[in-house]
DOTI-99597 format. One line per field, with one value per residue (C-alpha): residue in one letter; x, y, z; residue number from 1. Coordinates in steps of 0.001 Angstrom, whole numbers, padded with zeros to 6 digits. Example, Ala and Ser with C-alpha at 12.3 -4.5 7.8 and 13.67 -1.06 7.14 Angstrom:
res = A,S
px = 012300,013670
py = -004500,-001060
pz = 007800,007140
n = 1,2
END
This chain:
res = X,X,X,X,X,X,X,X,X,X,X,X,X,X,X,X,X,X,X,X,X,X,X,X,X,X,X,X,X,X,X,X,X,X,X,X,X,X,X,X,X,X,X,X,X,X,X,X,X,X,X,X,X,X,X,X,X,X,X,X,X,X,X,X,X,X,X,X,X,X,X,X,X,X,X,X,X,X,X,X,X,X,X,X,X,X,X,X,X,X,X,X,X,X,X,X,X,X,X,X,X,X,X,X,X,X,X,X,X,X,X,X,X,X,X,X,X,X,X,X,X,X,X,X,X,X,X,X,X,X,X,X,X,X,X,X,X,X,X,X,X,X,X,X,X,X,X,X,X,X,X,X,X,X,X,X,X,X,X,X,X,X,X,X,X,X,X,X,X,X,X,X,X,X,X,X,X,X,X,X,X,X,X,X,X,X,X,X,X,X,X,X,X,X,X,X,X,X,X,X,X,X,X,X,X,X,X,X,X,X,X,X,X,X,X,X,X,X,X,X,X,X,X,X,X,X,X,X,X,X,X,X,X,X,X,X,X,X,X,X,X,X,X,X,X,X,X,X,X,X,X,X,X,X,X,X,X,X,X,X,X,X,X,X,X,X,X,X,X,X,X,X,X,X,X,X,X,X,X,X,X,X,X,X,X,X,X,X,X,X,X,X
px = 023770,027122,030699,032715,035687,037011,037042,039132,037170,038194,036748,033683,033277,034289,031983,029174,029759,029215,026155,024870,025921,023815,020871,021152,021268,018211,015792,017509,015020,011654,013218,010848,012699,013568,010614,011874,009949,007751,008934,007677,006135,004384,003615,001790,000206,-001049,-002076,-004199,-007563,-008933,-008869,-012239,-012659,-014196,-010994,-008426,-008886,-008094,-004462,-003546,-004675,-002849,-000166,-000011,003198,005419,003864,004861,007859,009121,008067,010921,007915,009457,007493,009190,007848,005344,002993,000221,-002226,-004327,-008222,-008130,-011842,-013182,-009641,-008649,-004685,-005349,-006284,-002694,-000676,-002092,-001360,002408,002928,001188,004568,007659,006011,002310,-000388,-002363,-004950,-005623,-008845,-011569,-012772,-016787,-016898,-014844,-018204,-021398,-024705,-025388,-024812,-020907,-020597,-023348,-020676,-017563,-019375,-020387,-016924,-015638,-017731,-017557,-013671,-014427,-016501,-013993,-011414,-013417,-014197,-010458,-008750,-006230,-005302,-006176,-006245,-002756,-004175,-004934,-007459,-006411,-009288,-008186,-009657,-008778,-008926,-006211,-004549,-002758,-001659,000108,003475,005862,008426,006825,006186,008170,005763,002587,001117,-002014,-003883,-006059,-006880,-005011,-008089,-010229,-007687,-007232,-011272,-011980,-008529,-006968,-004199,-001187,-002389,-002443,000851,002593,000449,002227,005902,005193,004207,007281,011145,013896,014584,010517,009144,005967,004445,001268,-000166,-002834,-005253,-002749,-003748,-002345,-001572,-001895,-005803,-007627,-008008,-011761,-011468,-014184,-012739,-011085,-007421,-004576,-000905,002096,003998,000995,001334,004888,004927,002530,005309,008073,006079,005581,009687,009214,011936,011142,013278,011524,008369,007294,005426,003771,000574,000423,-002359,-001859,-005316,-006892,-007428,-008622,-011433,-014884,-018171,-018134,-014270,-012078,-015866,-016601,-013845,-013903,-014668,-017141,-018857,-020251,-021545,-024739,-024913,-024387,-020679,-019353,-017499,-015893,-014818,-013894,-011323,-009312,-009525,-008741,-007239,-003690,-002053,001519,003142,005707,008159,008891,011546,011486,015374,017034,017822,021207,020589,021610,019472,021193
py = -031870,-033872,-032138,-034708,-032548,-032773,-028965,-027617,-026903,-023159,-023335,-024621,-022036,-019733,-020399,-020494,-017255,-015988,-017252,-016213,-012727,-011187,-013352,-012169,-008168,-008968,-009852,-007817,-005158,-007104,-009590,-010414,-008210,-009496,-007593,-005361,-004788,-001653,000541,001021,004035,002740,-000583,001591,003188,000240,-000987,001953,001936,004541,002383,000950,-002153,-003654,-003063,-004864,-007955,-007365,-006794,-010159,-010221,-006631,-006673,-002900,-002848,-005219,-003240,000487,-000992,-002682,000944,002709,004573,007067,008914,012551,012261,014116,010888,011248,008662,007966,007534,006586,005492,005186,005533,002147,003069,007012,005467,004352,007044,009786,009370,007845,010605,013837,014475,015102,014576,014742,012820,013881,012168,012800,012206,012718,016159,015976,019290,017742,016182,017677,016963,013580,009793,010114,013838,012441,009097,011519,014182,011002,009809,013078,013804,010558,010830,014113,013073,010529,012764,015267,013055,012433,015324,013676,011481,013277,017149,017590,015331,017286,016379,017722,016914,016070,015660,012587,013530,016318,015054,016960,015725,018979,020959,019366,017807,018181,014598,012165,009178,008683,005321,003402,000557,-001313,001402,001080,-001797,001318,004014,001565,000933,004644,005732,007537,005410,006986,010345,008879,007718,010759,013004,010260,011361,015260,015463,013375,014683,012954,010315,009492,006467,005555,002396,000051,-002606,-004061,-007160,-009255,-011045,-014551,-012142,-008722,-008498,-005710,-002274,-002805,-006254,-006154,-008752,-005855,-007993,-006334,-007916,-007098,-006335,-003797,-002006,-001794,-000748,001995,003083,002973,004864,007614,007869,005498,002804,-000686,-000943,-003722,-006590,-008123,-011309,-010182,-009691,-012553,-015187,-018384,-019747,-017274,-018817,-015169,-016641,-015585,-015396,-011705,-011364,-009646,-008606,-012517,-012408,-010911,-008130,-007441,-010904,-010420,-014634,-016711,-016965,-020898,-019958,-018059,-020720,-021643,-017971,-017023,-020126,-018174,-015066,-011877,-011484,-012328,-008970,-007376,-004912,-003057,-000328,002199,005052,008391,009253,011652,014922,013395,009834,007457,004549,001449
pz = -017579,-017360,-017858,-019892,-019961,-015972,-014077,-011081,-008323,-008619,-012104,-010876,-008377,-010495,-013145,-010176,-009119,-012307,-013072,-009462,-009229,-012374,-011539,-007661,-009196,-011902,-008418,-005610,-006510,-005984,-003113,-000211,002069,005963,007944,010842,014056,015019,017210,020398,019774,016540,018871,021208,018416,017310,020703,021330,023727,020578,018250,016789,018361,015060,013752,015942,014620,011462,012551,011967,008163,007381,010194,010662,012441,010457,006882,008192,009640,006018,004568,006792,008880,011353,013829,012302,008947,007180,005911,003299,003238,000040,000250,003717,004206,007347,009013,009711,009853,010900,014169,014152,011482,013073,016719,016420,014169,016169,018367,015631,012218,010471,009251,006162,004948,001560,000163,-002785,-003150,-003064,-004760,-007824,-008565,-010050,-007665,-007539,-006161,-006772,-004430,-001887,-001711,-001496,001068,003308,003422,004268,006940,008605,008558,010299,012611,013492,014055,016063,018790,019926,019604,021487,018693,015979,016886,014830,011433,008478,006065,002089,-000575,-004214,-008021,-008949,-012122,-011645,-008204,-005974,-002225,-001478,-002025,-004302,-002619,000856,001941,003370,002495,001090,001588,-000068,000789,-001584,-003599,-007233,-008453,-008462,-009811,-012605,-013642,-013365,-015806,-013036,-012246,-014259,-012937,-009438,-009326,-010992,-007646,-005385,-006928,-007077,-003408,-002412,-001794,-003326,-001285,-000371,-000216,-001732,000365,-001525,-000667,-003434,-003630,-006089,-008932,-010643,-013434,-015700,-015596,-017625,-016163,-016003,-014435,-012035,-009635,-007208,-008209,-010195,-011072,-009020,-012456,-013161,-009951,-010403,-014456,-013020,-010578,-012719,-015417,-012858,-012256,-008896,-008621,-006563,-003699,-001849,-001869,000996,001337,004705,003584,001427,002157,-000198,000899,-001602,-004997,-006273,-008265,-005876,-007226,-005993,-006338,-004088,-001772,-001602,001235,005154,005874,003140,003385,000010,-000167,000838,004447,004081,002705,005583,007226,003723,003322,007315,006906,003801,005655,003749,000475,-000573,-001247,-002593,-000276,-002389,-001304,-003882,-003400,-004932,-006371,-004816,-007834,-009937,-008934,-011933,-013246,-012032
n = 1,2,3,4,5,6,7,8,9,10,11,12,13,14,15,16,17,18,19,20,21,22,23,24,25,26,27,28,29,30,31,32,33,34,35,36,37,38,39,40,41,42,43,44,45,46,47,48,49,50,51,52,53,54,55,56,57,58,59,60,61,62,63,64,65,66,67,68,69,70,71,72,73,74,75,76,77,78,79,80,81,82,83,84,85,86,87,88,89,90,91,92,93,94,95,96,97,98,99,100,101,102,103,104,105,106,107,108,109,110,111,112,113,114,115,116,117,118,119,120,121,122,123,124,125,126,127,128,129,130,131,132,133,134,135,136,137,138,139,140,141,142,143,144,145,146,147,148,149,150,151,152,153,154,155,156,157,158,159,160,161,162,163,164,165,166,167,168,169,170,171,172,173,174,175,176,177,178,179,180,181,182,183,184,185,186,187,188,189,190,191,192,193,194,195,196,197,198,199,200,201,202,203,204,205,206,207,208,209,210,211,212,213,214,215,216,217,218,219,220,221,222,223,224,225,226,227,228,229,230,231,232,233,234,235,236,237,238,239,240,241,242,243,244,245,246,247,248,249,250,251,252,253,254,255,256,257,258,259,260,261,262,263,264,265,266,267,268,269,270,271,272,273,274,275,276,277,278,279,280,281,282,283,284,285,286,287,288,289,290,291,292
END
Protein backbone atom coordinates (compact mmCIF):
# COMPACT_ATOMS: atom_id res chain seq x y z
CA UNK A 1 0.00 0.00 0.00
CA UNK A 2 1.49 3.52 -0.85
CA UNK A 3 0.89 6.72 1.48
CA UNK A 4 0.36 9.61 -1.00
CA UNK A 5 -0.10 12.05 1.70
CA UNK A 6 3.81 12.40 3.22
CA UNK A 7 4.03 11.27 7.32
CA UNK A 8 6.54 12.30 10.12
CA UNK A 9 8.47 9.63 11.20
CA UNK A 10 6.88 9.98 14.74
CA UNK A 11 3.57 9.47 12.99
CA UNK A 12 4.73 6.50 11.45
CA UNK A 13 5.92 5.03 14.54
CA UNK A 14 3.25 6.07 16.15
CA UNK A 15 0.76 4.63 14.03
CA UNK A 16 3.07 1.26 14.23
CA UNK A 17 2.84 0.96 17.67
CA UNK A 18 -0.63 0.97 17.56
CA UNK A 19 -1.29 -1.53 15.35
CA UNK A 20 1.39 -3.81 17.20
CA UNK A 21 0.39 -3.51 20.70
CA UNK A 22 -3.39 -5.06 20.44
CA UNK A 23 -2.22 -7.66 18.01
CA UNK A 24 0.87 -8.54 20.49
CA UNK A 25 -2.07 -8.81 23.59
CA UNK A 26 -4.67 -10.92 21.13
CA UNK A 27 -1.53 -13.90 20.90
CA UNK A 28 0.48 -13.31 24.16
CA UNK A 29 -1.76 -15.96 25.59
CA UNK A 30 -1.02 -18.93 23.13
CA UNK A 31 2.79 -17.66 22.30
CA UNK A 32 5.39 -20.46 21.94
CA UNK A 33 6.88 -19.65 25.20
CA UNK A 34 11.04 -19.52 25.61
CA UNK A 35 11.65 -23.16 27.24
CA UNK A 36 13.59 -23.07 30.58
CA UNK A 37 15.99 -25.78 31.70
CA UNK A 38 15.31 -28.68 34.28
CA UNK A 39 16.61 -28.49 37.33
CA UNK A 40 19.13 -30.54 38.53
CA UNK A 41 17.15 -32.42 40.62
CA UNK A 42 14.46 -33.08 37.88
CA UNK A 43 17.76 -33.75 35.49
CA UNK A 44 18.75 -36.45 37.78
CA UNK A 45 15.35 -37.59 37.83
CA UNK A 46 15.32 -37.97 34.47
CA UNK A 47 18.72 -39.53 34.26
CA UNK A 48 17.82 -42.25 36.57
CA UNK A 49 19.49 -46.03 36.50
CA UNK A 50 15.41 -47.07 37.40
CA UNK A 51 14.15 -46.05 34.66
CA UNK A 52 12.88 -48.64 31.98
CA UNK A 53 15.46 -48.84 29.62
CA UNK A 54 12.83 -49.24 26.72
CA UNK A 55 11.89 -45.98 27.64
CA UNK A 56 14.97 -43.72 27.45
CA UNK A 57 14.91 -43.27 24.09
CA UNK A 58 11.94 -41.87 23.74
CA UNK A 59 13.25 -38.78 25.59
CA UNK A 60 14.18 -37.14 22.59
CA UNK A 61 10.58 -37.29 20.93
CA UNK A 62 8.73 -36.03 24.37
CA UNK A 63 11.71 -34.14 26.01
CA UNK A 64 10.68 -34.81 29.61
CA UNK A 65 12.75 -32.18 31.12
CA UNK A 66 12.22 -29.15 28.88
CA UNK A 67 7.96 -30.15 29.01
CA UNK A 68 7.84 -30.21 33.09
CA UNK A 69 10.18 -27.42 33.04
CA UNK A 70 7.75 -25.04 30.60
CA UNK A 71 4.85 -26.37 33.09
CA UNK A 72 6.61 -24.51 36.20
CA UNK A 73 7.32 -28.22 37.81
CA UNK A 74 8.82 -27.81 41.32
CA UNK A 75 10.04 -30.62 43.32
CA UNK A 76 7.48 -29.31 46.51
CA UNK A 77 4.35 -29.74 44.74
CA UNK A 78 1.64 -32.05 45.14
CA UNK A 79 1.41 -33.38 41.17
CA UNK A 80 -1.52 -35.47 39.87
CA UNK A 81 -0.93 -37.30 36.87
CA UNK A 82 -3.88 -38.41 34.59
CA UNK A 83 -4.10 -42.09 33.25
CA UNK A 84 -0.57 -42.66 33.62
CA UNK A 85 -0.26 -46.11 31.82
CA UNK A 86 2.51 -48.08 32.28
CA UNK A 87 4.42 -45.16 34.10
CA UNK A 88 6.53 -43.75 31.56
CA UNK A 89 6.89 -40.18 33.48
CA UNK A 90 6.20 -41.80 37.22
CA UNK A 91 9.63 -43.18 36.71
CA UNK A 92 10.59 -39.55 36.64
CA UNK A 93 7.42 -37.49 38.68
CA UNK A 94 7.57 -39.73 41.32
CA UNK A 95 11.15 -39.83 42.40
CA UNK A 96 12.05 -35.88 41.92
CA UNK A 97 9.00 -35.36 43.76
CA UNK A 98 9.28 -38.10 46.91
CA UNK A 99 11.54 -35.52 49.13
CA UNK A 100 9.27 -32.04 49.56
CA UNK A 101 6.13 -32.70 47.47
CA UNK A 102 3.93 -35.84 46.04
CA UNK A 103 3.17 -37.76 43.18
CA UNK A 104 -0.35 -39.10 42.55
CA UNK A 105 -1.17 -40.96 39.91
CA UNK A 106 -4.59 -40.91 39.13
CA UNK A 107 -6.11 -43.54 37.26
CA UNK A 108 -9.40 -45.52 35.99
CA UNK A 109 -11.26 -47.23 38.64
CA UNK A 110 -11.71 -51.04 37.45
CA UNK A 111 -14.57 -51.36 39.82
CA UNK A 112 -16.43 -48.38 37.91
CA UNK A 113 -17.00 -51.11 35.36
CA UNK A 114 -19.41 -54.08 35.36
CA UNK A 115 -17.47 -57.67 34.67
CA UNK A 116 -16.13 -57.72 31.48
CA UNK A 117 -13.30 -56.79 28.70
CA UNK A 118 -13.40 -52.99 29.81
CA UNK A 119 -12.69 -53.94 34.05
CA UNK A 120 -10.25 -56.91 32.95
CA UNK A 121 -8.37 -53.78 30.70
CA UNK A 122 -8.66 -51.32 33.78
CA UNK A 123 -7.65 -54.16 36.59
CA UNK A 124 -4.52 -55.06 34.23
CA UNK A 125 -3.43 -51.57 34.11
CA UNK A 126 -3.75 -51.15 37.68
CA UNK A 127 -1.93 -53.92 38.71
CA UNK A 128 0.89 -53.55 36.41
CA UNK A 129 1.32 -49.88 37.66
CA UNK A 130 1.50 -51.63 41.02
CA UNK A 131 3.69 -53.97 40.34
CA UNK A 132 5.87 -51.31 39.01
CA UNK A 133 5.89 -49.41 41.89
CA UNK A 134 6.43 -52.26 44.32
CA UNK A 135 9.65 -53.24 43.06
CA UNK A 136 11.49 -49.84 43.88
CA UNK A 137 10.32 -48.67 46.82
CA UNK A 138 13.06 -46.41 46.65
CA UNK A 139 11.52 -44.45 43.95
CA UNK A 140 8.22 -44.97 44.40
CA UNK A 141 7.52 -45.97 48.18
CA UNK A 142 6.00 -42.24 48.79
CA UNK A 143 3.59 -42.36 45.20
CA UNK A 144 0.03 -42.74 45.74
CA UNK A 145 -2.18 -44.40 43.43
CA UNK A 146 -6.16 -42.71 43.54
CA UNK A 147 -8.69 -44.66 41.13
CA UNK A 148 -11.50 -42.59 39.40
CA UNK A 149 -15.01 -43.00 37.33
CA UNK A 150 -14.52 -41.37 34.47
CA UNK A 151 -17.79 -40.93 34.18
CA UNK A 152 -18.04 -38.97 37.57
CA UNK A 153 -14.17 -37.98 38.06
CA UNK A 154 -12.63 -37.16 41.02
CA UNK A 155 -8.58 -36.78 41.49
CA UNK A 156 -8.91 -35.88 45.15
CA UNK A 157 -9.68 -32.91 47.63
CA UNK A 158 -10.76 -29.79 46.03
CA UNK A 159 -8.23 -27.46 45.88
CA UNK A 160 -5.47 -29.88 47.00
CA UNK A 161 -3.17 -30.08 43.98
CA UNK A 162 -0.62 -28.08 42.81
CA UNK A 163 -0.61 -29.61 39.18
CA UNK A 164 -2.16 -32.21 37.41
CA UNK A 165 -0.62 -33.10 34.17
CA UNK A 166 -1.84 -35.33 31.05
CA UNK A 167 -0.22 -36.79 28.29
CA UNK A 168 -1.97 -37.94 25.21
CA UNK A 169 -4.99 -38.75 26.75
CA UNK A 170 -7.88 -36.04 25.69
CA UNK A 171 -8.32 -38.15 21.87
CA UNK A 172 -9.87 -40.77 24.11
CA UNK A 173 -11.77 -38.53 26.74
CA UNK A 174 -13.28 -36.97 23.68
CA UNK A 175 -14.58 -40.45 21.69
CA UNK A 176 -15.89 -41.88 24.95
CA UNK A 177 -18.01 -38.22 25.99
CA UNK A 178 -15.97 -37.73 28.98
CA UNK A 179 -14.00 -34.88 28.07
CA UNK A 180 -15.99 -31.82 29.58
CA UNK A 181 -16.29 -33.91 32.75
CA UNK A 182 -12.55 -34.52 32.63
CA UNK A 183 -11.50 -31.19 32.49
CA UNK A 184 -13.94 -29.70 35.11
CA UNK A 185 -12.11 -32.96 37.72
CA UNK A 186 -8.71 -31.30 36.50
CA UNK A 187 -9.99 -27.63 37.92
CA UNK A 188 -11.76 -29.00 41.20
CA UNK A 189 -8.66 -30.85 42.39
CA UNK A 190 -6.48 -27.77 41.66
CA UNK A 191 -5.85 -24.48 44.07
CA UNK A 192 -6.15 -21.17 42.71
CA UNK A 193 -3.15 -20.51 41.22
CA UNK A 194 -2.61 -24.45 39.72
CA UNK A 195 -1.49 -25.23 36.69
CA UNK A 196 -2.99 -27.73 34.51
CA UNK A 197 -0.08 -29.09 31.99
CA UNK A 198 -1.35 -31.23 28.39
CA UNK A 199 0.26 -32.31 25.91
CA UNK A 200 -2.08 -33.92 22.95
CA UNK A 201 -1.41 -35.60 19.45
CA UNK A 202 -2.44 -32.23 17.37
CA UNK A 203 -4.47 -32.17 14.51
CA UNK A 204 -4.44 -29.77 11.13
CA UNK A 205 -7.80 -28.82 12.54
CA UNK A 206 -11.24 -29.22 14.75
CA UNK A 207 -11.83 -33.01 13.96
CA UNK A 208 -15.04 -34.79 15.29
CA UNK A 209 -15.12 -36.14 18.79
CA UNK A 210 -15.33 -39.66 17.38
CA UNK A 211 -12.51 -39.11 14.89
CA UNK A 212 -10.78 -42.29 15.10
CA UNK A 213 -7.36 -41.00 13.97
CA UNK A 214 -6.05 -40.54 17.86
CA UNK A 215 -5.56 -36.41 16.55
CA UNK A 216 -7.59 -33.54 18.10
CA UNK A 217 -7.21 -29.54 17.34
CA UNK A 218 -5.22 -27.32 19.57
CA UNK A 219 -8.35 -24.83 19.57
CA UNK A 220 -10.44 -27.99 20.83
CA UNK A 221 -8.18 -28.77 23.64
CA UNK A 222 -8.14 -25.32 24.61
CA UNK A 223 -12.22 -24.51 24.16
CA UNK A 224 -12.35 -27.64 26.49
CA UNK A 225 -10.14 -25.78 29.05
CA UNK A 226 -11.63 -22.62 28.94
CA UNK A 227 -15.12 -24.23 29.18
CA UNK A 228 -13.95 -25.82 32.41
CA UNK A 229 -12.89 -22.10 33.93
CA UNK A 230 -8.98 -22.91 32.83
CA UNK A 231 -7.26 -19.88 31.22
CA UNK A 232 -4.14 -20.48 28.58
CA UNK A 233 -1.12 -19.08 29.90
CA UNK A 234 1.38 -20.67 27.57
CA UNK A 235 2.01 -23.14 24.15
CA UNK A 236 5.05 -24.56 23.48
CA UNK A 237 6.33 -25.83 20.24
CA UNK A 238 8.70 -28.42 21.99
CA UNK A 239 7.01 -31.29 21.20
CA UNK A 240 6.15 -30.39 17.83
CA UNK A 241 7.43 -32.72 14.98
CA UNK A 242 6.62 -31.09 11.42
CA UNK A 243 7.63 -34.39 9.66
CA UNK A 244 4.15 -35.76 10.61
CA UNK A 245 1.60 -35.17 7.91
CA UNK A 246 -1.17 -36.68 10.44
CA UNK A 247 -2.83 -38.61 7.68
CA UNK A 248 -1.59 -42.67 8.55
CA UNK A 249 -3.39 -45.51 7.39
CA UNK A 250 -3.71 -46.46 11.15
CA UNK A 251 -3.57 -42.76 12.36
CA UNK A 252 -1.88 -41.53 15.26
CA UNK A 253 -0.76 -45.89 16.00
CA UNK A 254 0.82 -45.90 12.34
CA UNK A 255 3.77 -43.97 14.15
CA UNK A 256 6.73 -45.24 16.84
CA UNK A 257 6.18 -46.66 19.39
CA UNK A 258 3.05 -48.49 18.41
CA UNK A 259 4.38 -49.54 14.93
CA UNK A 260 0.91 -50.15 13.83
CA UNK A 261 2.21 -50.56 9.63
CA UNK A 262 3.46 -53.45 7.27
CA UNK A 263 6.81 -54.43 8.25
CA UNK A 264 8.10 -53.11 4.72
CA UNK A 265 7.04 -49.42 6.06
CA UNK A 266 9.10 -49.20 9.11
CA UNK A 267 11.92 -47.33 7.77
CA UNK A 268 9.34 -44.79 6.15
CA UNK A 269 7.70 -44.36 9.60
CA UNK A 270 11.09 -44.61 12.08
CA UNK A 271 12.32 -41.48 9.82
CA UNK A 272 9.04 -39.19 11.03
CA UNK A 273 9.47 -40.41 14.42
CA UNK A 274 6.61 -39.80 16.84
CA UNK A 275 3.71 -37.66 16.45
CA UNK A 276 3.63 -33.87 16.26
CA UNK A 277 1.94 -32.78 19.49
CA UNK A 278 0.63 -29.35 21.40
CA UNK A 279 2.01 -28.82 24.84
CA UNK A 280 -0.24 -26.21 26.46
CA UNK A 281 0.04 -24.64 29.93
CA UNK A 282 -3.18 -23.80 31.51
CA UNK A 283 -3.47 -21.92 34.95
CA UNK A 284 -6.17 -22.23 37.41
CA UNK A 285 -7.23 -18.35 38.71
CA UNK A 286 -6.51 -17.58 41.84
CA UNK A 287 -10.42 -16.72 43.95
CA UNK A 288 -11.22 -12.71 42.74
CA UNK A 289 -9.00 -12.87 39.72
CA UNK A 290 -10.64 -10.74 36.81
CA UNK A 291 -11.01 -11.92 33.17
CA UNK A 292 -8.43 -9.99 31.25
Amino acid sequence: MSIRTPLSRACLLGLALAVAAPLAQAVKPADSATLPAPDAALQAAIDGSWRDPANTPRDRFRHPGQTLAFFGIKPDMTVVEITPGGGWYAEILAPYLAGKGEYVAAIVDPAAFEAGKQRDYYQRGKDGLAKKFAAAPAQFGKATVVGYDPKAPSFGAPGSADMVLTFRNVHNWRSAGQAEGMFKGFYDVLKPGGVLGVVEHRARADVPADDKSGYVGQDQVIALAKAAGFELAASSEVNANPRDTRDHPNGVWTLPPSNNHPKADRAKYEAIGESDRMTLRFVKKAAGAGTR
